[in-house]
Backbone as ProteinMPNN parsed JSONL, in Angstrom:
{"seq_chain_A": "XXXXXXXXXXXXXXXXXXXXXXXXXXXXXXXXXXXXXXXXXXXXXXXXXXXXXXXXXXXXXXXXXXXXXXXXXXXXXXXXXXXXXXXXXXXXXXXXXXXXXXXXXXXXXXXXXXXXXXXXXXXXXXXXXXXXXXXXXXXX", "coords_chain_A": {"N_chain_A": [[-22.85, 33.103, -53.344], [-20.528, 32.519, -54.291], [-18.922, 33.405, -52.151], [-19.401, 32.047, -49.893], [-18.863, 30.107, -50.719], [-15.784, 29.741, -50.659], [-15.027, 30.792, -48.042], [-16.348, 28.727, -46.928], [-15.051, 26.447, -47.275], [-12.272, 26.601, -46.287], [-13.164, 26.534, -43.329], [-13.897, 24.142, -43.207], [-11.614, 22.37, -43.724], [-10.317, 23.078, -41.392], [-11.755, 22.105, -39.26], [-11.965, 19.554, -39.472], [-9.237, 19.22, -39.341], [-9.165, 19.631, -36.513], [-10.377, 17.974, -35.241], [-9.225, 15.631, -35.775], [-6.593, 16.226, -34.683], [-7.54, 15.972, -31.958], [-8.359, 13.315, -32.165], [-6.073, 12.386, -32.243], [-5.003, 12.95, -29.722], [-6.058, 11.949, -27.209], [-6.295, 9.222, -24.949], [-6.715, 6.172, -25.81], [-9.959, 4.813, -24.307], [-9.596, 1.636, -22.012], [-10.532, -1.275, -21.203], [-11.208, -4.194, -19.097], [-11.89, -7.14, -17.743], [-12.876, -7.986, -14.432], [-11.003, -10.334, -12.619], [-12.435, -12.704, -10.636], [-10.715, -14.003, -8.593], [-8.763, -11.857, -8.031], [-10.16, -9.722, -6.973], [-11.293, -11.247, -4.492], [-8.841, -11.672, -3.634], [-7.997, -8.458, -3.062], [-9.879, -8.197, -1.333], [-9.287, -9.917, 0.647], [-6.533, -9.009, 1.361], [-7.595, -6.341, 2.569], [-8.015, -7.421, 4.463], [-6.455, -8.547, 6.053], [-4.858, -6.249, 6.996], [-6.609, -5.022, 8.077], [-7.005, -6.692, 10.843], [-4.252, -6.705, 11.422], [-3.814, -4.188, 11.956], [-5.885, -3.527, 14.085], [-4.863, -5.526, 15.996], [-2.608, -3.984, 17.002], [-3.676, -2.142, 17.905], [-4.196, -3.218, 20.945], [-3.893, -2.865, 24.231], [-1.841, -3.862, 25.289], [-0.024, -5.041, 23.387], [0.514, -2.469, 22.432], [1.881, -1.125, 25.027], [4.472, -2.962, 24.757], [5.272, -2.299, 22.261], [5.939, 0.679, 22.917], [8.137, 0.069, 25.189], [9.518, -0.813, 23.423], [10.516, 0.986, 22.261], [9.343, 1.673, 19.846], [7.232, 3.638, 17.56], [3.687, 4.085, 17.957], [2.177, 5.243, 15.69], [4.277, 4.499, 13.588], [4.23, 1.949, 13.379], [1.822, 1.138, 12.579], [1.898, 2.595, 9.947], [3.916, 1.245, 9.302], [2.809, -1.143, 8.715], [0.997, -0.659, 6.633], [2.625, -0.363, 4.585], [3.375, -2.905, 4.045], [3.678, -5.887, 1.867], [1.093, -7.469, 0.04], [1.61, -10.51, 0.694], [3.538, -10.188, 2.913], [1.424, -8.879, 4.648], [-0.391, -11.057, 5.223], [0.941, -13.343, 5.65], [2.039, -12.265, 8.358], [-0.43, -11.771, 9.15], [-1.476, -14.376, 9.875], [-0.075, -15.689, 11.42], [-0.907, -14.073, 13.596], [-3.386, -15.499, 13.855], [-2.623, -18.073, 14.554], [-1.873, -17.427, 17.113], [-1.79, -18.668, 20.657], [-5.225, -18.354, 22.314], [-5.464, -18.511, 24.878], [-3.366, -18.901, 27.941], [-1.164, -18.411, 26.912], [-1.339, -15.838, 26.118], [0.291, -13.594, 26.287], [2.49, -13.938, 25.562], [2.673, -14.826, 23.365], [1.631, -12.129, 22.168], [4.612, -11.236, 22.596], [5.708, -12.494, 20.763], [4.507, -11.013, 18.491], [4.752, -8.615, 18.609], [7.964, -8.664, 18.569], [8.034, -9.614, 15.931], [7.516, -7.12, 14.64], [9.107, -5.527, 15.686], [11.783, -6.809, 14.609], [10.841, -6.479, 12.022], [10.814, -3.572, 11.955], [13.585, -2.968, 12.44], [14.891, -3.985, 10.2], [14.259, -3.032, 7.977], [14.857, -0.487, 8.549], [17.656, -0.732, 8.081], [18.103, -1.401, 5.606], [17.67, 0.745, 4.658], [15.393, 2.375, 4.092], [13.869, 3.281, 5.922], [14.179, 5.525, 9.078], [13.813, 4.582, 12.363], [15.285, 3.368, 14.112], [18.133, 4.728, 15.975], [20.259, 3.673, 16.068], [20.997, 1.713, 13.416], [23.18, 0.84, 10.954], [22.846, 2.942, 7.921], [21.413, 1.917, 4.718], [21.57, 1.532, 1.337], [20.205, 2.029, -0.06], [18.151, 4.466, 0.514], [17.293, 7.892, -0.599]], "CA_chain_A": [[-22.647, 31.694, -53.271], [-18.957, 31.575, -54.365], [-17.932, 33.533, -51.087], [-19.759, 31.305, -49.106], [-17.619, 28.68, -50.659], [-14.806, 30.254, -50.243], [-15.178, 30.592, -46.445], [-16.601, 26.795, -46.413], [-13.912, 25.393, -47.62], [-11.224, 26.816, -44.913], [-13.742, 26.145, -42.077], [-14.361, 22.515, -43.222], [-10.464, 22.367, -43.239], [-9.854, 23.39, -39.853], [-12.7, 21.342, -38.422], [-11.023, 18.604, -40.143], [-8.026, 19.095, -38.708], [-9.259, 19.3, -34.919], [-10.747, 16.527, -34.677], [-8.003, 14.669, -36.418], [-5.799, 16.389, -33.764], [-8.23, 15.858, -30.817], [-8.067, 11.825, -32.028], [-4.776, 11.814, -31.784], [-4.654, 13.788, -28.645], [-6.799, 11.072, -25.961], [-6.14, 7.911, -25.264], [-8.51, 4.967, -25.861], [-9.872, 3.929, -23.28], [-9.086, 0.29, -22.104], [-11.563, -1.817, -20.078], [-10.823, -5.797, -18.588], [-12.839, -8.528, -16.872], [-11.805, -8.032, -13.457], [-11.495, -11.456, -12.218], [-12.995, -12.948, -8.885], [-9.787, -13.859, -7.66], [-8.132, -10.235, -7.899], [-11.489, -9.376, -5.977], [-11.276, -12.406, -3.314], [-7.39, -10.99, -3.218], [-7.808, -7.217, -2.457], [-10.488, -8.218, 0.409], [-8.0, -10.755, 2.007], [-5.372, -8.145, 1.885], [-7.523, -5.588, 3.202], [-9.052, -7.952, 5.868], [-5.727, -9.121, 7.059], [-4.153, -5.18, 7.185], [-7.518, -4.55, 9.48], [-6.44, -7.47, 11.554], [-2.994, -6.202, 12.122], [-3.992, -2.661, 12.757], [-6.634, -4.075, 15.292], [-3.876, -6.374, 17.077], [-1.698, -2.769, 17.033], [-4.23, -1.382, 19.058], [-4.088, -3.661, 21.635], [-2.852, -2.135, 25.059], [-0.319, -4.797, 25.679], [1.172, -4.823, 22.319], [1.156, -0.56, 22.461], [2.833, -1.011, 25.835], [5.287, -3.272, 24.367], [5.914, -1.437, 21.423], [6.659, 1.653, 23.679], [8.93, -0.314, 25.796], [10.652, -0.881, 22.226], [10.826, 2.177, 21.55], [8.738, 2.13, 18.42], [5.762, 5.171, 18.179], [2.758, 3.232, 17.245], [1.957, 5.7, 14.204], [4.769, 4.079, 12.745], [3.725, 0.786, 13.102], [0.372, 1.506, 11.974], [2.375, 2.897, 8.915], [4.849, -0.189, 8.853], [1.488, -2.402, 8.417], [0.265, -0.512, 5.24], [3.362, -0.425, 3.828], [3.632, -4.627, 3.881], [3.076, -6.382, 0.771], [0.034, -7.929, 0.826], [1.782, -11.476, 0.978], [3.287, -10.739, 3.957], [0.66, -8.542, 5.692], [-1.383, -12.426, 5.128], [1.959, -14.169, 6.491], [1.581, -11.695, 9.733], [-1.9, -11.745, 9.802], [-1.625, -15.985, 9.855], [0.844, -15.609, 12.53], [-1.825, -14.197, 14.455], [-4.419, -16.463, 14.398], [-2.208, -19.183, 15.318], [-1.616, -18.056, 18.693], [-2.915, -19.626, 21.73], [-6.129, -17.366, 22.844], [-5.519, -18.376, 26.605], [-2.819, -18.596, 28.891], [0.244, -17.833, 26.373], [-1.571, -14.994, 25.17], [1.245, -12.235, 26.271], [3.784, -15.029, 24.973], [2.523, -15.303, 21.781], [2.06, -11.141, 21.738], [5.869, -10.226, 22.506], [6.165, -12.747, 19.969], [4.442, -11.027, 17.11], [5.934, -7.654, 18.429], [9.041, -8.679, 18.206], [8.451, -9.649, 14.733], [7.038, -5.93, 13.917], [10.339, -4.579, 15.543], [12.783, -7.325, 13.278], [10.882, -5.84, 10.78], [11.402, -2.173, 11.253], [15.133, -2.512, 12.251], [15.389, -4.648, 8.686], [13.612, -1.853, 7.07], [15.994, 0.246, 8.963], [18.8, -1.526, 7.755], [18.084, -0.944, 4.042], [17.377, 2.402, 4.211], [13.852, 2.824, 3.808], [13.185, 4.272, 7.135], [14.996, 5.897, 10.314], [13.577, 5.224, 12.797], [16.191, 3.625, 15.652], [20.101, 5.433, 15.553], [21.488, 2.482, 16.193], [21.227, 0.678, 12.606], [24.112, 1.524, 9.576], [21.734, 3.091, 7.002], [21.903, 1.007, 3.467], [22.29, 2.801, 0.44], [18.435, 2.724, -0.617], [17.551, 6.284, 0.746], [17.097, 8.279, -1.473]], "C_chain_A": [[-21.155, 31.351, -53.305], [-18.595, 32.378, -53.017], [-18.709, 33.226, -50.171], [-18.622, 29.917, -49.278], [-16.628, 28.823, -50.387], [-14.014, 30.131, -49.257], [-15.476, 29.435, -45.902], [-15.553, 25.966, -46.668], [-12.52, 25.424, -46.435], [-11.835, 26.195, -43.388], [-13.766, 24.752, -42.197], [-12.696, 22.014, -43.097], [-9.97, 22.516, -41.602], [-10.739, 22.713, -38.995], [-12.232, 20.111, -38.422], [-9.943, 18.275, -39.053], [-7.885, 19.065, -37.468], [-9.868, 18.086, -34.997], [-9.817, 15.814, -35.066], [-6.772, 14.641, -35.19], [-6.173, 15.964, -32.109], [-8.425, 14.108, -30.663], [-7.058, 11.493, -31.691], [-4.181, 12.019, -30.376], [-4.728, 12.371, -27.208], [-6.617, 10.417, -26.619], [-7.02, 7.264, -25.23], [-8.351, 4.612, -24.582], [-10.009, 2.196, -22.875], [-10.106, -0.233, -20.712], [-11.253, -3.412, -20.264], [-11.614, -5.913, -17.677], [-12.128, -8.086, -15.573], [-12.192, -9.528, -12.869], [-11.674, -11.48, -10.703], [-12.068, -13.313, -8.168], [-9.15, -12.833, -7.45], [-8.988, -9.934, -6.847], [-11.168, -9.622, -4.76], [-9.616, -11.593, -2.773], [-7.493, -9.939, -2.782], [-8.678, -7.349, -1.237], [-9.431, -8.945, 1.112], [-7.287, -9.686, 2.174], [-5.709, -7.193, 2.842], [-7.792, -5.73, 4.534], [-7.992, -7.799, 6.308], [-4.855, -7.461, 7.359], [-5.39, -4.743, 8.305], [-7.006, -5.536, 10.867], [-5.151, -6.911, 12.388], [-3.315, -4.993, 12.84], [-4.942, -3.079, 14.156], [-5.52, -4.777, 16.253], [-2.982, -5.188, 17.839], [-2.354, -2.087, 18.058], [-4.63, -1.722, 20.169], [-3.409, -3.206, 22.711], [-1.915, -2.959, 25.403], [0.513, -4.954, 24.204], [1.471, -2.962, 22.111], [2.432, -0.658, 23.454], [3.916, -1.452, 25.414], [6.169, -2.699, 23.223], [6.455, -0.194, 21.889], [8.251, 1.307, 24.359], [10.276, -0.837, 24.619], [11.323, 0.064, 22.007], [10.058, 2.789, 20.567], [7.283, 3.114, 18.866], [4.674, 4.041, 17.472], [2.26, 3.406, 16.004], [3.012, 5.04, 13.243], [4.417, 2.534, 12.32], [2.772, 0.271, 12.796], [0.989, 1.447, 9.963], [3.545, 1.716, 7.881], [4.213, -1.244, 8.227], [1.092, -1.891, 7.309], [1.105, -0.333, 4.183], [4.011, -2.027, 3.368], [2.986, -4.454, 2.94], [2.271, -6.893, 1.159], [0.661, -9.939, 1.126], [2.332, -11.276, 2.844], [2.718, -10.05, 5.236], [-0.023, -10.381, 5.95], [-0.296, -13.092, 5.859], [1.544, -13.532, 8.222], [0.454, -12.104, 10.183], [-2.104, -13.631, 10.288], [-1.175, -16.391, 11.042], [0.13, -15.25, 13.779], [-2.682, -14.593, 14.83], [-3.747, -17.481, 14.475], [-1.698, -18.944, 16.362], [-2.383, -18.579, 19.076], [-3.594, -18.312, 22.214], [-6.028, -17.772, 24.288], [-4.375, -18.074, 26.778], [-1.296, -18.099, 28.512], [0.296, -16.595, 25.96], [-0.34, -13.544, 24.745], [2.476, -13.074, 25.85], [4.168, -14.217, 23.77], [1.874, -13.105, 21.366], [3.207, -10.337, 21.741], [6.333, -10.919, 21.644], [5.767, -11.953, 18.75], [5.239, -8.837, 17.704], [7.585, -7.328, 18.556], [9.174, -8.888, 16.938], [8.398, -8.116, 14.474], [8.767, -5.48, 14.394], [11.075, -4.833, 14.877], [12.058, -6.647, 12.311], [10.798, -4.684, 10.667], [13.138, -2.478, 11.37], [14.979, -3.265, 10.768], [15.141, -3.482, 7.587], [14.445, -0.73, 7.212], [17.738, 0.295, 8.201], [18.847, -1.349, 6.208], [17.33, 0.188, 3.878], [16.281, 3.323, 3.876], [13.194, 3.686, 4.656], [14.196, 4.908, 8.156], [14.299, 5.912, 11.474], [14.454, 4.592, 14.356], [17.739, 4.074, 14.716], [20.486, 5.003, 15.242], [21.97, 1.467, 15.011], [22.019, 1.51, 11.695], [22.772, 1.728, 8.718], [22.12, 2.492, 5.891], [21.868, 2.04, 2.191], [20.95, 2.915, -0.68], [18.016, 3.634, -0.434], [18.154, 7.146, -0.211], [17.38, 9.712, -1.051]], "O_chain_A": [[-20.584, 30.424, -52.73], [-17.588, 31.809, -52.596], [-18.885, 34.148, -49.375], [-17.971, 29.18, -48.538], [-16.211, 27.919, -49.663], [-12.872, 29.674, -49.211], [-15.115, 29.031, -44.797], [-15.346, 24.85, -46.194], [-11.971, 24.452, -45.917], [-11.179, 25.578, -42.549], [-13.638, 24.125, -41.145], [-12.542, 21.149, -42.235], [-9.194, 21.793, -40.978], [-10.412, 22.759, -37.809], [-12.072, 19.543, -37.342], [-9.861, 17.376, -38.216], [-6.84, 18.633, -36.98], [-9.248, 17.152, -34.488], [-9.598, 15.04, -34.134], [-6.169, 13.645, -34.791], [-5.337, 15.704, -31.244], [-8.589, 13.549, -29.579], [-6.846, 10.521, -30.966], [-3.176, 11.463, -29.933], [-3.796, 11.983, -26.503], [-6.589, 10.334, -27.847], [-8.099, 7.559, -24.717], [-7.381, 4.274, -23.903], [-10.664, 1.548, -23.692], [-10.3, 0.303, -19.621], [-11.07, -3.883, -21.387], [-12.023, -5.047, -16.904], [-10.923, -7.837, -15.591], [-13.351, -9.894, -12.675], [-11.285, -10.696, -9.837], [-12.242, -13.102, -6.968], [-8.814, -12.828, -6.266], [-8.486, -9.89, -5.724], [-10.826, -8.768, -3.942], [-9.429, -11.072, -1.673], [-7.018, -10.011, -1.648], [-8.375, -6.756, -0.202], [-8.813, -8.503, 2.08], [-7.355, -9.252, 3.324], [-4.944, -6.897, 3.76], [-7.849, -4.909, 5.449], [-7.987, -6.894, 7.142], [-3.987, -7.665, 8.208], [-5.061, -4.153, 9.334], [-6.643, -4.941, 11.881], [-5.055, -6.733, 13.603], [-3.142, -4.791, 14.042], [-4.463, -2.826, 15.262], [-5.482, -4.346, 17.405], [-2.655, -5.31, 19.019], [-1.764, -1.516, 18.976], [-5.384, -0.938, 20.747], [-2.214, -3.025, 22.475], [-0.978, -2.406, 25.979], [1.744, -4.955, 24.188], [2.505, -2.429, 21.707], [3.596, -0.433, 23.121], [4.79, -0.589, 25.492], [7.398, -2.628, 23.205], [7.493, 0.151, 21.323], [9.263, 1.982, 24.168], [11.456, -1.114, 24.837], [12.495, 0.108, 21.632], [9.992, 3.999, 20.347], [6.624, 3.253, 19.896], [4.982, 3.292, 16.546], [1.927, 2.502, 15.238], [2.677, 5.001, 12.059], [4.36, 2.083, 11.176], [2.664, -0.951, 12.687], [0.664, 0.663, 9.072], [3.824, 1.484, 6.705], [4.71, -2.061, 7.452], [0.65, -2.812, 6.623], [0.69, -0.167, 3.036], [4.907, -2.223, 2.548], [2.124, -3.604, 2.716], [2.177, -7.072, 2.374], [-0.086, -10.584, 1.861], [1.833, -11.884, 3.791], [3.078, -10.262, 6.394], [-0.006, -10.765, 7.119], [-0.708, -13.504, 6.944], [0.925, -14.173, 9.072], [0.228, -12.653, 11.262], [-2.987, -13.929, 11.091], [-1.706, -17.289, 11.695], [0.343, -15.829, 14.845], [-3.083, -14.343, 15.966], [-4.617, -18.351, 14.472], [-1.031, -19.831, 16.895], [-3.41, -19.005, 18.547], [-2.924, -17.318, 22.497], [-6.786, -17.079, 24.968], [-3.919, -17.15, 26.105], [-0.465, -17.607, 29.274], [1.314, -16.049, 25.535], [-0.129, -12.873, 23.735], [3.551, -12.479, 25.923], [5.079, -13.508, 23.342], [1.751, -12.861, 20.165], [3.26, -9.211, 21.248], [7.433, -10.512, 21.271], [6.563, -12.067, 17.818], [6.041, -8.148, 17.073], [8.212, -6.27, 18.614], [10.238, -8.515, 16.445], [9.464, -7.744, 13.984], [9.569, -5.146, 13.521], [11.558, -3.92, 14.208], [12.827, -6.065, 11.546], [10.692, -4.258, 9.517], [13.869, -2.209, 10.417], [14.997, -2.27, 10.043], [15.803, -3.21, 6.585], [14.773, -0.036, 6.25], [18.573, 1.168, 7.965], [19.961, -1.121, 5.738], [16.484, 0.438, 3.02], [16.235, 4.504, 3.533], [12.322, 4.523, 4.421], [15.34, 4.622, 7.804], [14.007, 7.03, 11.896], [14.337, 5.149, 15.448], [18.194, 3.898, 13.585], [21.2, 5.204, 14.26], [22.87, 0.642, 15.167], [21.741, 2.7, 11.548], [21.821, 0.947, 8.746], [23.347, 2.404, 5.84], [22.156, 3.235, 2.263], [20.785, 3.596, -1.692], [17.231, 3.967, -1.321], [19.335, 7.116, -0.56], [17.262, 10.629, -1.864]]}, "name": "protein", "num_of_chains": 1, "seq": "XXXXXXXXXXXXXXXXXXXXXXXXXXXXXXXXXXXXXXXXXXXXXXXXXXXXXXXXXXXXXXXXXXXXXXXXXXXXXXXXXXXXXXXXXXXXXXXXXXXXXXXXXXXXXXXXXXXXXXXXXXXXXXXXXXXXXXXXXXXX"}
């Protein structure tokens, strides 16, 4: 009996002491309400980034973007890298063209925005992808 106790007493120690160590080890876990506007928010964002990519794959804005210069994988890549405010600014931009007779107007207008916004992106250093812009001193 006493070298049972003996031996119980070290083991109940060290059992002790893992779990004590194994509490301190993991973190609690943390759980929140997710609200319905966060929700309503990540679908808009993701609607209006389908939107763009859909407009991207348009053969008159490809052609145009070729005739830019730009590769379309990048501008695929330029679109998921927008915040979501102004993928929703872009994406707004495109449902207010005119669906008839301006239509190639109102698409060298929105690929001219996509190119102002790689050279800008260009321009602070985030990307390379024309020669022609001074790189900014964000690259890393």
């Amino acid at each position: 009996m006493k070298a049972l106790r003996r031996v119980a007493k070290p083991v109940c120690y060290a059992v002790a002491a893992s779990l004590l160590a194994l509490n301190l080890h993991l973190p609690n876990a943390q759980a929140a309400m997710v609200g319905t506007g966060a929700v309503v928010a990540s679908a808009q964002s993701q609607q209006d980034r389908s939107q763009l990519h859909a407009a991207l794959e348009r053969q008159e804005v490809r052609a145009r973007l070729v005739a830019l210069g730009v590769d379309t994988r990048q501008a695929h890549a330029r679109v998921d890298a927008l915040s979501d405010g102004e993928a929703r600014d872009l994406a707004r931009r495109l449902d207010q063209m005119p669906a008839g007779g301006d239509a190639f107007g109102g698409l060298v207008g929105a690929a001219v925005f996509v190119f102002i916004v790689l050279v800008f992106t260009d321009l602070l250093g985030l990307t390379s992808v024309f020669p022609f812009t001074n790189k900014g001193s964000l690259r890393t």
